[in-house]
N, C-alpha and C positions, 0 to 999 in steps of 0.2 A: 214283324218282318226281320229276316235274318239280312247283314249287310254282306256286297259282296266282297270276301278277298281278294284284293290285287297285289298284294304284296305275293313274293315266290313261295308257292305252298307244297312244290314237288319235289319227291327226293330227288326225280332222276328227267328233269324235265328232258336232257336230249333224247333220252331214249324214246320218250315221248314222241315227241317232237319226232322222231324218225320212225317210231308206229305209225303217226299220223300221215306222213308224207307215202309211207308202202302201203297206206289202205286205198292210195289211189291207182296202184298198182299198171297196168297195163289199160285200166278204162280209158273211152273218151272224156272229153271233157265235160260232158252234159252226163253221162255215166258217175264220173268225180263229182261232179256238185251234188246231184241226186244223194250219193251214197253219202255224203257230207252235210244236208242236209238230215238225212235221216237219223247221223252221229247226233247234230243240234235240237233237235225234236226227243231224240231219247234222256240225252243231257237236261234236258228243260225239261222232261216230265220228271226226271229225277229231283232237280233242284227242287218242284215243285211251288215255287214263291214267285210268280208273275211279273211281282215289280221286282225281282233280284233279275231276271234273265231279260227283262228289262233295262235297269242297266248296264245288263254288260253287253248290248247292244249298241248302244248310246256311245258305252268307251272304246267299243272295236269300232263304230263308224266313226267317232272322233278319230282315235287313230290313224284308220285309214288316210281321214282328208289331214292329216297332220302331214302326211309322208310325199 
């Protein structure tokens, strides 16, 4: 099993970061989750390692309840 990186691994995370934010474009909000959803279904079948997208579940819902 590969571990996940959480240390910064993007060159350009804001641009990211600001693709991410225009792919919710003018949808609703159940439109945005859907299409957000579908990004995290593709991302995970990429990673393809179960307990990797596993925890990075664990550390976005830690996070969450951190905030």
């Amino acid at each position: 099993m590969s571990g996940l990186i959480t240390t910064p691994n993007l060159a350009n995370p804001d641009a990211l970061y600001a693709e991410l934010v225009a792919m919710a474009g003018d949808l609703s909000a159940e439109e945005a989750l859907n299409r957000a959803a579908r990004l995290i279904l593709l991302l995970a079948n990429h990673i393809g390692d179960p307990a990797v997208v596993s925890h990075a579940i664990q550390l976005a819902v830690a996070a969450d309840q951190a905030d």
